[in-house]
N, C-alpha and C positions, 0 to 999 in steps of 0.2 A: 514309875513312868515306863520302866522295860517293860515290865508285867502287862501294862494297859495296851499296850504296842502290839503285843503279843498275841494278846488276847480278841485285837482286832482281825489281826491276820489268821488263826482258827476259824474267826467266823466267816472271812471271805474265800478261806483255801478249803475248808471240808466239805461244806455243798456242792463245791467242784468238781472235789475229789469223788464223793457219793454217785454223783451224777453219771463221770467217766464210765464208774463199774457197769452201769447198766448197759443191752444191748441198745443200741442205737444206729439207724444211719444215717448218711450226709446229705445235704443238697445246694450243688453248687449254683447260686441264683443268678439268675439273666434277667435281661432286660424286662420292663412291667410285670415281673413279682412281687407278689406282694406277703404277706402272712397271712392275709385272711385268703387269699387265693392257696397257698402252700398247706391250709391246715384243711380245706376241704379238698384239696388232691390226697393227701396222705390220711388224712382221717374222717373223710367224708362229712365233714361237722366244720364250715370255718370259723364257728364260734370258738373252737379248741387252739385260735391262734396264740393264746396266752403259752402256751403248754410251750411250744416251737420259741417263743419269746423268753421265757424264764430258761429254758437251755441254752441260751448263745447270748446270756447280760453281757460276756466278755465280748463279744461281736457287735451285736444291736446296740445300739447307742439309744437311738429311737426308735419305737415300735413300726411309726409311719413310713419310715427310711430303712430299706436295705437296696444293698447296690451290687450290681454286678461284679462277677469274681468271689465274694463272698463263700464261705462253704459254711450252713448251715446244719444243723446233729437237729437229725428227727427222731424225738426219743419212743421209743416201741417200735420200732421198723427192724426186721430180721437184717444182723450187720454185726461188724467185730465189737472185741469190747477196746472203746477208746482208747489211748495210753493217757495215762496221766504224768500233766507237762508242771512241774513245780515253779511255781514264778518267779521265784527267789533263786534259780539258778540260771546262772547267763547260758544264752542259746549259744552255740561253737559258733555260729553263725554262716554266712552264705557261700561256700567257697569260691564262686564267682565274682565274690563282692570287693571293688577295687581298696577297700581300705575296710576292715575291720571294724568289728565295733569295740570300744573301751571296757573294760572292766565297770567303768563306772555308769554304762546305760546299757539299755538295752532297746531292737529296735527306735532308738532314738529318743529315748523316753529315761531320765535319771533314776538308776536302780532301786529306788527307794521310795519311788514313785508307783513302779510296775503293780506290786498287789493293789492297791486302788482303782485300777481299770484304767490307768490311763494309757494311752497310746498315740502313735504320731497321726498326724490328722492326714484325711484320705486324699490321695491324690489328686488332682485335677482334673484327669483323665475321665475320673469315672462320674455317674448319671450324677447330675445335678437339677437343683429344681428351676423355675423359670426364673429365680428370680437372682442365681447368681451370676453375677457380671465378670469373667474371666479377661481380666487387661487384654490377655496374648491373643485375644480372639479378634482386637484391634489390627494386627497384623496380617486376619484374612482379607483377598483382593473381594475388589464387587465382581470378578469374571466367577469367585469360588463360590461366593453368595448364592449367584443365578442358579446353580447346579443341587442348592438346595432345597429337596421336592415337600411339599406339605400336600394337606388335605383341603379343599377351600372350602366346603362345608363340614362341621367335623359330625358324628354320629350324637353326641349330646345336643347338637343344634336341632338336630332332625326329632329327636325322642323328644324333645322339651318346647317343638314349635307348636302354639295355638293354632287353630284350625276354624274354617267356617263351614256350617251344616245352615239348611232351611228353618223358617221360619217355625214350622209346622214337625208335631213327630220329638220323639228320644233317639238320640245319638244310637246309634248299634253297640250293641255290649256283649260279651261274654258272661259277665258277669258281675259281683259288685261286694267293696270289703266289708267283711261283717264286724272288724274290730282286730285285736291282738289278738294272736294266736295263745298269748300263756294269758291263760284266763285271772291270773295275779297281776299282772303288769297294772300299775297305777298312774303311767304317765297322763298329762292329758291331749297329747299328740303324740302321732305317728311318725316316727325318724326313721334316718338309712342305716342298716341293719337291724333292724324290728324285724321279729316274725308277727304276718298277719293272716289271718284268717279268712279266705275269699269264698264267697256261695257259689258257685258253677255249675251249671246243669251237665256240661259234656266238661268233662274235669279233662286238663291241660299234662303234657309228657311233666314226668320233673324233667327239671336244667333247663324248659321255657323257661322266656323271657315276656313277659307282660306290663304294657302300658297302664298305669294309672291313671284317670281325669273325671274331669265333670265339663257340665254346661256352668260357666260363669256368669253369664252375659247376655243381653240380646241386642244388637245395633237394628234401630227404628226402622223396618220396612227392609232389610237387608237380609238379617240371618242371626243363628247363636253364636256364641263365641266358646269352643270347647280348650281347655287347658289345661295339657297334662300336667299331672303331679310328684308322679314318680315311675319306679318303673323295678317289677319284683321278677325275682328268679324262684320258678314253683321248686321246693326241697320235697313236699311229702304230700301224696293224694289220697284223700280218703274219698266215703260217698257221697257225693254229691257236693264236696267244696273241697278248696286246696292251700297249704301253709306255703306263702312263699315270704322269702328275706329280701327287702327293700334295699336295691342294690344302688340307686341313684332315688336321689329328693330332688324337684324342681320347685315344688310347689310344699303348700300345708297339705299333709293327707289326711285325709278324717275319713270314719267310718263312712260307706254310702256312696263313696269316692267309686267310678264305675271301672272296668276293665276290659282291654280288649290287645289283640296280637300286638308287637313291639310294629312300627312300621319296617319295612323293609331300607335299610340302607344298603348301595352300594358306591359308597364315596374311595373314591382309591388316589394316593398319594400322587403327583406329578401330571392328572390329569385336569383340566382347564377351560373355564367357556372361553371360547374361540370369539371374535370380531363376526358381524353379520350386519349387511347392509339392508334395509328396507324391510326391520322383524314388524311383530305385532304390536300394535296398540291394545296397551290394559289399562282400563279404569281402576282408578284406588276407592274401593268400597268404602270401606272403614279401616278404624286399629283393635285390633288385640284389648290393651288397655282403656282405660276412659279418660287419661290425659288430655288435657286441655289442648296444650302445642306436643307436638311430637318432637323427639330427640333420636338423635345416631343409635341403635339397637331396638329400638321397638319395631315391633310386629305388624306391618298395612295386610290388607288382604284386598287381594284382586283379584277381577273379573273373569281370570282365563285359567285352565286346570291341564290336568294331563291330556284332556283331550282334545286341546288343541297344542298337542308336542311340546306345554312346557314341561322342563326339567328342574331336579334339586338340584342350583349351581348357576342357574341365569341369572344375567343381569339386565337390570332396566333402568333407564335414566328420563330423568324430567328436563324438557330444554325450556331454556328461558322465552319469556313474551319477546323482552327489546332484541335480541339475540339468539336468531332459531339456533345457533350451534354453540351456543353457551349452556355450561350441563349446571344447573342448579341442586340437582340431588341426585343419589343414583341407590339402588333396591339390588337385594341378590334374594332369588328362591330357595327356602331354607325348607319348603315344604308345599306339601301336592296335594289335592286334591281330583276330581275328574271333573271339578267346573272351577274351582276358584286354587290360589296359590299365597301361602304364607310368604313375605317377605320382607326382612330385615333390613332397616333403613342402614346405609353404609355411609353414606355422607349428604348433607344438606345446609346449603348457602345462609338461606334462613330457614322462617315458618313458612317451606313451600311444601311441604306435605297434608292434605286436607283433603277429606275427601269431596271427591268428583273429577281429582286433576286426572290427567291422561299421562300416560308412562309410557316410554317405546322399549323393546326388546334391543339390547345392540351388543350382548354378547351370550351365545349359545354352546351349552356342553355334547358335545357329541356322542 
């Protein structure tokens, strides 16, 4: 039983050990780092995120999750040779630290434990996903609430809203995907981080960012219905097409799928449509989808566009028949066009969304 014990802890202490010797350097990670963002700053390649992963198993728990404060060993970067820290010997510990640690743990965690990877779990402090519920956050007031700023449209809303073009004519393109870029690849769809192969007549900087879509749809007498699919960062340009890595899926990409610039977003934290008395009236064209009754988050498209000063971040409300100042549904612009305006149902009484109803403007972004 000693022997098999033993023999365990060789195989989790000498790769380590192996590791240490080599040059390497550190990176102490912040907030929205990622690994695949870390492997193409240091190696120009975020495919080589494994490489950054397999050097810090004692760190990374999950590949998806690293968290601020973290210090991360990038292995091939000109840097010291690491020290090699033996697990099986207790750390002296923190001198600072009001009570020491036992013989019998270490950082918190029972000595015997330590070579397995285990360790005390992270703080509370640091990034957590949306979905964890921390008690003590109970204890913030509603004055502290108010003071915290978000984005009201966020930039995936904008990249991912459906859009209306005319009856007549192909959407404007840059260009259009010719398939996978590794001419092995067998999948039979296109996912986020595929490299794909785009045709381009005027070939795009690399580190663009490019929109994905097609025409889906056509609503009767109204217009097409165009809906992005994704949206690729060009890595390498050759003649006349470009390899880019699909950095967001909205949609199925399939070959054929067209492309053109990312839209411009300028959505900034803490900024807000403001109240306005006596805005515009927009008719509701149609939707996006081909749903029967519409529901909270689908896409209407209305009559009026940039060029009549609407913005991404208006809102518009439908008032009731019996009660002109009762609000039955209300819209926010997720997206722009220079005649028509994508806009995402934010709340609705019932099935009062259909088109021909009339919408008023009653909160405008400055």
């Amino acid at each position: 039983m000693v022997r098999s014990a033993a023999a365990v802890l060789a195989v989790l202490i000498i790769p380590s050990f192996a590791l240490a010797q080599e040059p390497q350097g550190t990176h102490a990670v912040v907030k929205e780092d990622t690994l695949w963002d870390l492997a193409q700053r240091y190696y120009s390649n975020p495919f080589e995120w494994r490489v950054i992963w397999e050097a810090n198993r004692g760190v990374v728990e999950d590949p998806n999750w690293i968290y601020p404060a973290e210090v991360l060993v990038i292995p091939g970067l000109p840097g010291v040779v690491a020290p090699f820290v033996d697990p099986m010997v207790d750390d002296p510990g923190d001198p600072t630290s009001d009570e020491p640690e036992t013989e019998e743990e270490v950082g918190g965690v029972p000595i015997d434990l330590v070579p397995f990877g285990l360790r005390q779990a992270r703080p509370t402090d640091q990034t957590r996903t949306m979905f964890y519920n921390d008690t003590a956050s109970a204890r913030i007031t509603l004055e502290e609430r108010r003071v915290i700023l978000y984005v009201p449209v966020s930039a995936d809303l904008v990249y991912s809203a459906p859009s209306l073009i005319g009856l007549e004519g192909d959407p404007i393109s840059s260009g259009s995907v010719s398939g996978f870029a590794d001419r092995g690849a067998r999948a039979s769809s296109i996912r986020a981080f595929d490299q794909v192969l785009i045709t381009m007549p005027s070939p795009a900087r690399v580190g663009a960012q490019l929109q994905l879509y097609r025409v889906e749809r056509t609503i009767e007498d109204v217009g097409q219905v165009v809906v992005p699919t994704g949206v690729v960062t060009v890595s390498t340009i050759g003649n006349g097409s470009v390899v880019g890595i699909v950095t967001k899926e909205y949609d199925r990409i399939q070959p054929g799928d067209l492309v053109r610039p990312l839209p411009t977003y300028a959505g900034e934290a803490g900024v807000y449509a403001e109240d306005v008395a006596g805005g515009s009236e927009a008719m509701l064209m149609g939707f996006a989808g081909n749903q029967v009754i519409a529901d909270v988050g689908h896409i209407a498209f209305l009559d009026l566009g940039s060029d009549d000063g609407i913005k991404i971040g208006d809102e518009f409300v439908l008032y009731g028949d019996a009660i002109p100042t009762a609000r039955d549904g209300a819209l926010q612009v997720v997206g722009v066009t220079e005649t028509t305006a994508s806009a995402r149902v934010l709340s609705m009484a019932d099935n009062v969304f259909h088109q021909g109803v009339v919408v008023r403007l009653v909160k405008k972004m400055r």
